[in-house]
N, C-alpha and C positions, 0 to 999 in steps of 0.2 A: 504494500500500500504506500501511496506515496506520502511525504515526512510532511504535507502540509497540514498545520493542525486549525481544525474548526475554529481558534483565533482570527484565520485571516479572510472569515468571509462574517466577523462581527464586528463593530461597532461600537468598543466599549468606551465610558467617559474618564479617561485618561486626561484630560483637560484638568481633571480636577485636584490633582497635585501636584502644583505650581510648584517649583522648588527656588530658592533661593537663587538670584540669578548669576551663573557665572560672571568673571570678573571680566574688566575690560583686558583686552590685549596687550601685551606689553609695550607695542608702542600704538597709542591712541590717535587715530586719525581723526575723531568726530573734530568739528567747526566749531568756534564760537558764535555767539549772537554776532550778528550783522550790523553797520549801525543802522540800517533801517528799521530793523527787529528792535533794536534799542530805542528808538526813538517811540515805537511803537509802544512797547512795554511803559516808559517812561507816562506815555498819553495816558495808559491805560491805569499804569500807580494812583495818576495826578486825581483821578474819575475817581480812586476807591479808599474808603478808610479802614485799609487793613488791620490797621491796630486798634479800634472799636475795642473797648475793650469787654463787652457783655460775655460776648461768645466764647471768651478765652476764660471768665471767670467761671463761667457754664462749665467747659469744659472740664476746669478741674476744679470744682464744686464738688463735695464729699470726699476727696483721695484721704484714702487710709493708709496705703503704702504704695511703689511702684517698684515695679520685676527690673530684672536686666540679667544680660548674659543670654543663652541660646537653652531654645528647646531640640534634645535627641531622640531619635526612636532608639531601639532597642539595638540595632548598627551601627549605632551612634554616628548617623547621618546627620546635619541639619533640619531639621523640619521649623524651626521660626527663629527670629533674632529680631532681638528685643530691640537693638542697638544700630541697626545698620542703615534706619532711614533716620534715627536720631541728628542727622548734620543741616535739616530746617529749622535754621533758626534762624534770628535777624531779618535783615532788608531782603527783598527777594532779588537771588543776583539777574540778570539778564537772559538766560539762558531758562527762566519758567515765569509765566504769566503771574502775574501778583495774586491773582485771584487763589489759583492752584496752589501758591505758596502759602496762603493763607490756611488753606484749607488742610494744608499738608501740616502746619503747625500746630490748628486743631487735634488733628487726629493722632498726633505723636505724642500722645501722652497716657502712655500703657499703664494701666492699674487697675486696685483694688477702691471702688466709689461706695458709699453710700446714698443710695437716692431720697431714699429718707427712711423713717425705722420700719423696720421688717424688711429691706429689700435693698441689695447690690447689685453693683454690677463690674464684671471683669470686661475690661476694654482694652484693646491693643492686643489682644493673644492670640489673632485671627483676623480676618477678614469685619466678622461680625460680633456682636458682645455675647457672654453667657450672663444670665439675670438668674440672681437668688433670690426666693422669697421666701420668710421664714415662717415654716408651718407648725403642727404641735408637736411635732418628734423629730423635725429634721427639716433640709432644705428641701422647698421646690424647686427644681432647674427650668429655667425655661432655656432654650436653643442654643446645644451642646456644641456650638463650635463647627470647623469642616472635619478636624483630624482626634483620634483619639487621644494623639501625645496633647494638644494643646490644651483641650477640655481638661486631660488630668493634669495637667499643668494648671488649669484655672482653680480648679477645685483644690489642687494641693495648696495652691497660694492661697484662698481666702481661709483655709481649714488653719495655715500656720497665722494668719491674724487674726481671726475669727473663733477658733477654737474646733474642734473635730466634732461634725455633727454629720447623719446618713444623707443618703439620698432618699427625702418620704414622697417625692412624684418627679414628672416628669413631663413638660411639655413642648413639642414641637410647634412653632406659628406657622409653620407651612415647609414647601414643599423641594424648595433649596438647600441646595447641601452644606452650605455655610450654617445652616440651621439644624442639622440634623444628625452631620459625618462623625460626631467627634462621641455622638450616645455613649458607645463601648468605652471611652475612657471615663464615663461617670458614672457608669451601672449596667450591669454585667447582664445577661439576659437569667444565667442564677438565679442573681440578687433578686432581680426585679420580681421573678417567679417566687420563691423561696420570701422575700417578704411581703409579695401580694402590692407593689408599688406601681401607680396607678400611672399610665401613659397615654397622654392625651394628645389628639389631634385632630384635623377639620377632613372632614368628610373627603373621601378621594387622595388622601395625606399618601399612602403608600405607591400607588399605581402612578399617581405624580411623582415620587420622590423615585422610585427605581428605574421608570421609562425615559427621565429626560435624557437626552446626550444616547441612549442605547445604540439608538437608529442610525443617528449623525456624528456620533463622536470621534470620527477621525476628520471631518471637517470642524465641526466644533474645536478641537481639541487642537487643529494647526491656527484656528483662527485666535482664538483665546491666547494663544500663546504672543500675540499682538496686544491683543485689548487689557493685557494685564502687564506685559513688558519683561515675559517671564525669564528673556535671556538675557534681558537689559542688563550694563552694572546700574547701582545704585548710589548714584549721584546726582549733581544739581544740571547733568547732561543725558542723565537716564532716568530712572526713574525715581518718583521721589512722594506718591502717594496713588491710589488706588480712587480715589474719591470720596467710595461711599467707607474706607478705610484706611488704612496701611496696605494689607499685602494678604495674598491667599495662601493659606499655611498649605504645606508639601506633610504627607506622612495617611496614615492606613485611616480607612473610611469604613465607616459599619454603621447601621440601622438596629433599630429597635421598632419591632410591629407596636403600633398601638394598642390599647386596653380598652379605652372611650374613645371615639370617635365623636366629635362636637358633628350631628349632621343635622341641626336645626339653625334656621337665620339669627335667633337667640337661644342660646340655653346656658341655664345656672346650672353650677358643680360646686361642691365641697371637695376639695381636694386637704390630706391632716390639715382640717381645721379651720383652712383659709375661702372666704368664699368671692368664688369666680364668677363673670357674667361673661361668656363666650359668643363672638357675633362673628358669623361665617363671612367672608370678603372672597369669596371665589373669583377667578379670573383678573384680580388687580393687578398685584407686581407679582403675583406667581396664581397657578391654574387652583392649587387649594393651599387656601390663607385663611387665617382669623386672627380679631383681635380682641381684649378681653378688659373690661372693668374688673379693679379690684376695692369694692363699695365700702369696705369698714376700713382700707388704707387710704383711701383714698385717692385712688391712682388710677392710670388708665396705663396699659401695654398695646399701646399700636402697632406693635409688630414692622414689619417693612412698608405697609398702608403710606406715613408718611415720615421722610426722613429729612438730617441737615443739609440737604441739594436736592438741586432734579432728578428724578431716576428718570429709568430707561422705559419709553413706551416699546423701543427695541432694542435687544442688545446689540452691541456690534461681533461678538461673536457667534450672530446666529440665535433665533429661537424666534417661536409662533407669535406675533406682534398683539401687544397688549392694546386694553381696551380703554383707549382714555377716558369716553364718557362714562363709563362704569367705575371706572376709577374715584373722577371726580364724582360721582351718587355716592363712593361708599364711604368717604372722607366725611362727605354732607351729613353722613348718617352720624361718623364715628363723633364729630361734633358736639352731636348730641349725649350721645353715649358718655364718652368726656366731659360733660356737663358739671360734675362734684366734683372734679379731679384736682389735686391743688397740686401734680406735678406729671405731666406723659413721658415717659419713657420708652427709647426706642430701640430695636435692635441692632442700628448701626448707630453711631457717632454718641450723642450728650442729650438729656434730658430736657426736657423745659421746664419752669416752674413759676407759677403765679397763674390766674386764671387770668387775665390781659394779657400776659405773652401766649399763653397758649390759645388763647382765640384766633389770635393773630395768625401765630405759627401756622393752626391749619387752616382755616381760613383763606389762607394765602396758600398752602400748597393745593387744595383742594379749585383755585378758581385758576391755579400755574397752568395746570391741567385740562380743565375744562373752556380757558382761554386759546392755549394750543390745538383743542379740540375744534371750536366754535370757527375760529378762524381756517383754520386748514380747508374747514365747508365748506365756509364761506366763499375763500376762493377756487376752490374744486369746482364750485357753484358756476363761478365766474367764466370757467374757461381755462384756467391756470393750472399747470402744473405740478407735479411735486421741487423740480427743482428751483421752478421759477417763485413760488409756495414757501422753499426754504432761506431764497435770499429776501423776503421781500416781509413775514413776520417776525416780530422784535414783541418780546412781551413791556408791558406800558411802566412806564414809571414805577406804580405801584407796587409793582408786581419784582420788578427788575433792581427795585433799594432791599428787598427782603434776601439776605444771602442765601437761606435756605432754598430759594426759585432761583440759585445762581446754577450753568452748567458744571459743576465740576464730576460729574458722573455721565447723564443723560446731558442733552443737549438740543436748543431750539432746533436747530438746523435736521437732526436725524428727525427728533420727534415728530415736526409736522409732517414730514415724508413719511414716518410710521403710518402716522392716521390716514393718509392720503393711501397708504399699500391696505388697512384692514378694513377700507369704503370701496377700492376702485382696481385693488392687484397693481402688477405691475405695468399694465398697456396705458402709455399717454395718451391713447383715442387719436396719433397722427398716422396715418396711413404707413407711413416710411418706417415707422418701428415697428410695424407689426409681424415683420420677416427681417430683420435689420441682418447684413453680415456677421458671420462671426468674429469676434473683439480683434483676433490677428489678422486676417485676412481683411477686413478694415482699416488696422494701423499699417500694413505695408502700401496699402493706397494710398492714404491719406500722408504717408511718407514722399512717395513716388510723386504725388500729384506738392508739396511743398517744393520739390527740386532735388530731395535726396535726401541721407540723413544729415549729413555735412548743412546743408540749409538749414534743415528746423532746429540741429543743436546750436548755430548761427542764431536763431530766433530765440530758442529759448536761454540764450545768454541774454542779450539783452533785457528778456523780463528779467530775470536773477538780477542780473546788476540794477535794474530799477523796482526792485523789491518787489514785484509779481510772483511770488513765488506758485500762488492756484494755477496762474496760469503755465509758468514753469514747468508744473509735475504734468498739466494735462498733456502740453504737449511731447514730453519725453518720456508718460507714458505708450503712446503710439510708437517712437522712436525706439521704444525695450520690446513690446509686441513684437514689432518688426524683426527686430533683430536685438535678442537678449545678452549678448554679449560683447556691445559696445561700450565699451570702458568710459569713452568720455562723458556718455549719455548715461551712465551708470553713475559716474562720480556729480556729475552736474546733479542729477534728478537724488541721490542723497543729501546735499548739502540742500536745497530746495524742501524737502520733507522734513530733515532738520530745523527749519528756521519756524517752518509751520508747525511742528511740535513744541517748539519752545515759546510762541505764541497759544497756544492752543489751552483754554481754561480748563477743558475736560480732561481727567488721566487719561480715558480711555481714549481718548484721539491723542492726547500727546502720545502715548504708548504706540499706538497705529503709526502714528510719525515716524516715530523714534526707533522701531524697531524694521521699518521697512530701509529708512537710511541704512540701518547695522547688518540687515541680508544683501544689500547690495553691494557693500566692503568688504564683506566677510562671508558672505556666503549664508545657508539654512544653519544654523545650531544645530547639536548634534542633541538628540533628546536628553533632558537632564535623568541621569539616576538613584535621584536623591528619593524618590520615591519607591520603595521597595518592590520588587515582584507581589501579587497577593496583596498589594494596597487596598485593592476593593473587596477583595474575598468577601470581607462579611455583610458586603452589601449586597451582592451580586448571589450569597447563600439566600435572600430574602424576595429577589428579582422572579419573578411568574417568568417558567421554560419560556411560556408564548412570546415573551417577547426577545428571549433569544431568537428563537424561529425567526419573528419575522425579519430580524436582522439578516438571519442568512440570505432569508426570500429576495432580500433588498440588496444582495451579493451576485445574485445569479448573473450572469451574462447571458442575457435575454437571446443578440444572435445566434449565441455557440448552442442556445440548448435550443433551438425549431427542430421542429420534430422529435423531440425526444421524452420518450416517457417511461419515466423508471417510479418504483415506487420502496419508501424506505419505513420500517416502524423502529421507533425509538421507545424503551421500557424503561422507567426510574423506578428500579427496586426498594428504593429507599422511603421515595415519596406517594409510592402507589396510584404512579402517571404515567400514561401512554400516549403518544402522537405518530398518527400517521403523517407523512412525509411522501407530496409525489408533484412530478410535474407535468403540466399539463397547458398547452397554447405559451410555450416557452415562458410560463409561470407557477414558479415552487409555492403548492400552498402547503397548509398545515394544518392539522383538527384534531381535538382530541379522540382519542380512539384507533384506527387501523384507517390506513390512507385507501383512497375509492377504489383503486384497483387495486389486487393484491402484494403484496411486496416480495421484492424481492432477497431483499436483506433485512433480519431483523438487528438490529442493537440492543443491548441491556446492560445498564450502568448506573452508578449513583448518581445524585445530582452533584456534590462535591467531585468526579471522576468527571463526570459533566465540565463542568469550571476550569478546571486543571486542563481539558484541552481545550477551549475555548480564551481561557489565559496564557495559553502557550507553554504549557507548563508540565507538561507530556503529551507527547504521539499516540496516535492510535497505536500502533505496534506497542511501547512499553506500556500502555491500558492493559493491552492482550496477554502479553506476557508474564503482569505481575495478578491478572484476574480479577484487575478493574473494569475488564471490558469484554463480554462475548458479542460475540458476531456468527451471528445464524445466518445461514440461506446465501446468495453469490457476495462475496466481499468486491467482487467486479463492480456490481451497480454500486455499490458506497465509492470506490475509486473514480467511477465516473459523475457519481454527484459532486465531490470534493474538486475534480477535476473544472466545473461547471461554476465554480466561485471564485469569483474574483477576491484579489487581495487590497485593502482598503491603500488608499496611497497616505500615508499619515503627514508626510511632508511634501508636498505636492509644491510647487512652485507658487509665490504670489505678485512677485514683482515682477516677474518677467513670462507670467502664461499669456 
């Protein structure tokens, strides 16, 4: 049988452990700021009072202690450092937007907070915070981080100031793995069993949390590695904040099934002691969300509903485009909900507290949202476009002094294109794009018809040298289509991406910048290994087979398999699950039970024996031979299914396809 193993026709979310990013080269080619870019920046300081000082009081309001030094896994790899974006301080130098910097200053400040009594929060140990709330036997955790090293890292730190007290519940606000990955470092599926500790979460919580990324995760996972800056170094010329954080911790991800399920628009729970009011927000910033009153503390948990920036109506790594006007309804609602609250707490960034700021606060992100919405119609209405759409709305005054409605995550420019892609898809309704060329076979025309490449890098110096830099990349994008291995159009079109990263208020577009400049110098990065083989294992022991399957389905190479019809069953001894497997109009379906026509080859194996090929982590043959794996009936038709799969491209080209 051939040595390819069921890995290479899945799709797994390997995006999701960022590792710390290798360092810069020994000798650093990146640019500095431009003086146009400086001049720019300078406009842009003059416009903003970065040093306001509420937000920074906000920020470290309650710190009881702050970490430092690195989190290890058990290989004593890297998986967080505490210390490495800690060099934002001061004036913002020229080389990042002030805004960014500001925000980057916000966020760098790792600790143990008190939000007020009964409840902390660890900040800076991840991506997103873990919140404690104290119950009558022990903490409740709300959203355990991405990584299990960092959760028990959070948990160890508040235990050594805090004193050692259980884990007496458990809740998830949704459906991201920033919220969910880090479960196993704060309670064991044992524990939880064994003391009857209650896990809670909003309707559709699992099925969202194990399918995202399954399908797409080797595009995902090259894209992200942009949007997050993951091979960037970590300087005031790479990367230097996340947005809606610091950074997405690198290390082993696992799940824990829920116990409650919130599936009503409200519902109260006792959870030891403490009582909850639970309000479902589906389809907001993730597919299943809620957020929660807590009526005798006085508090509200908005979860990711609304945070200290814009977020993303889209990500820029990919994913099904959010619902703005839904958005802004549930915000409308949370409002109210929020209504006694004398402090909201959120799952990324700092708190609010006073009932006039927190009006404000959401308020103001709830109409961020629903302004981006309204308008985007408006002009769709018009006749307009998305891109014409995206240069052409500015949120108002009002809207645009409240920092929280600043881009440093999402961004006007994507967002209204969002809403304009989940009204109207992707056809501008011009005749001419409804079949357009493909992007290369395009750019070497549009080369040819400039005079050559020699001509348009002639042109696009000029924009360079007069600080056009949009216009710069547009056209030297064509010029890499064409021909991806012109050095001079390679070196021009990074310093050009450079200058609009170090302008750019959003991380995730600076990082897009930033990291397209450093492929074009340096080539793809080599995948980081800081994240161990079996990272996901304990998530992916929790993943429904089905949606392996349809990964493979979504593997098949549609030409190679016409005419072909084989049929395969697969038996999970362990889990007492069967799926037929056959194909059929050169498309592999799947159902539970024996595939329609009869098989040819049966399979029988665990689901963990499962995973382990599927992570690459043995072959069929060592299955066979250690009696992980029988194989009944022709091992031919399994050779020619396996044969019929393509292998995912993980680093596919971006600058120069």
């Amino acid at each position: 049988m051939r040595t390819l193993s069921l890995c290479a026709a899945l799709a797994l979310p390997l995006w999701l452990g960022l590792a710390p990013a290798t360092p810069a080269h020994a000798t650093d080619v990146r640019h500095d700021a431009t003086a146009v870019t400086r001049v720019r920046q300078a406009a842009t300081l003059g416009a903003l009072d970065v040093n306001a000082p509420e937000s920074f009081e906000d920020a470290r309001r309650g710190l009881i202690a702050s970490p430092s030094g690195q989190v290890r896994n058990v290989q004593g790899q890297v998986v967080w450092d505490f210390d490495v974006l800690r060099f934002a301080q001061g004036e913002a130098p020229a080389t990042v937007h002030p805004g960014l910097w500001r925000q980057a200053r916000l966020n760098q400040t790792p600790g143990l907070y008190q939000v007020r009594e009964g409840i902390w929060q660890l900040r800076g140990f991840d991506l997103a915070n873990l919140t404690l709330i104290q119950g009558r036997t022990g903490w409740i955790v709300v959203d355990p981080l991405t990584t299990q090293e960092t959760a028990a890292a959070a948990l160890a730190f508040a235990r050594q100031h805090l004193g050692v007290q259980p884990v007496s519940g458990l809740v998830f606000t949704h459906s991201h793995v920033d919220h969910f990955g880090g479960a196993l470092g704060v309670l064991t599926a044992q524990e939880a069993k064994a003391r009857g500790v209650p896990i809670v979460a909003p309707a559709g919580f699992m099925e969202e949390a194990t399918s995202e990324n399954v399908l797409l995760g080797p595009a995902m996972s090259r894209r992200a590695g942009f949007m997050y800056g993951s091979h960037l170094p970590r300087d005031a010329r790479g990367v230097v904040d996340n947005g809606l954080g610091m950074a997405v911790a690198a290390g082993r991800i696992g799940i824990l099934p829920p116990t409650v399920l919130i599936d009503q628009p409200t519902q109260a729970l006792d959870i030891d002691g403490v009582r909850f009011v639970f309000h479902n927000v589906p389809g907001s910033e993730a597919p299943a969300e809620m957020t929660f009153e807590l009526p005798d503390l006085r508090a509200f948990g908005a979860a990711e509903l609304v945070s200290q920036t814009m977020h993303n109506l889209y990500t820029l790594r990919g994913a099904k485009v959010r619902d703005a006007l839904a958005w802004s309804r549930y915000i409308d609602r949370a409002i109210e909900h929020a209504g006694r609250a004398e402090v909201v707490f959120l799952q990324h960034g700092w708190p609010v507290w006073g009932r006039e700021r927190i009006d404000t606060f959401m308020t103001t992100q709830r109409d961020t949202y629903r302004y981006l919405h309204d308008q985007t119609v408006r002009l769709l209405n018009a006749g307009q476009t998305p891109g014409e759409i995206a240069e052409a709305v500015q949120l108002p005054p009002a809207l645009a002094a409240q920092w929280a409605s600043r881009g440093y995550y999402g961004t006007v420019k994507h967002n209204v294109r969002a809403v304009a892609q989940f009204y109207l898809g992707w056809f501008d309704a011009h005749p001419a794009t409804l079949d357009p060329l493909p992007p290369v076979e395009a750019a070497r025309r549009y080369v040819n018809l400039a005079g050559g490449a020699d001509a348009a890098m002639a042109v696009a110096r000029q924009a360079y040298d007069a600080g056009d830099y949009r216009w710069t990349a547009e056209l030297l994008r064509h010029v890499l289509l064409a021909d991806g291995k012109n050095a001079a159009a390679r070196s021009l079109m990074a310093q050009s991406l450079e200058q609009l990263g170090y302008a750019a208020e959003s991380a995730p577009w600076r990082n897009f910048y930033l990291t397209g400049a450093q492929e074009l110098r340096q080539g793809i990065a080599p995948r980081s290994t800081s994240a161990p083989r079996g990272a996901l294992a304990d998530m992916l022991m929790q993943t429904p087979i089905p949606q392996f399957l349809d990964a493979m389905a979504a593997s098949l190479n549609g030409p190679r398999a016409d005419d072909v019809r084989l049929g395969v069953a697969l038996r999970f001894s362990d889990v007492g699950e069967s799926y037929g497997l056959w194909i059929e109009n050169a498309v592999l379906h799947h159902r539970s039970g024996m595939p329609l026509q009869p098989p040819s080859t049966t399979l029988t194996l665990s689901k963990p024996a499962f995973l382990r090929l599927i992570n690459g982590q043995a072959t069929p043959q060592e299955l066979v031979a250690s009696g992980a794996l029988r194989i009944d009936g022709d091992a031919q038709a399994l050779r020619q299914l396996m044969g019929l799969l393509d292998k995912p491209m993980r680093d596919f080209p971006i600058m120069t396809r």
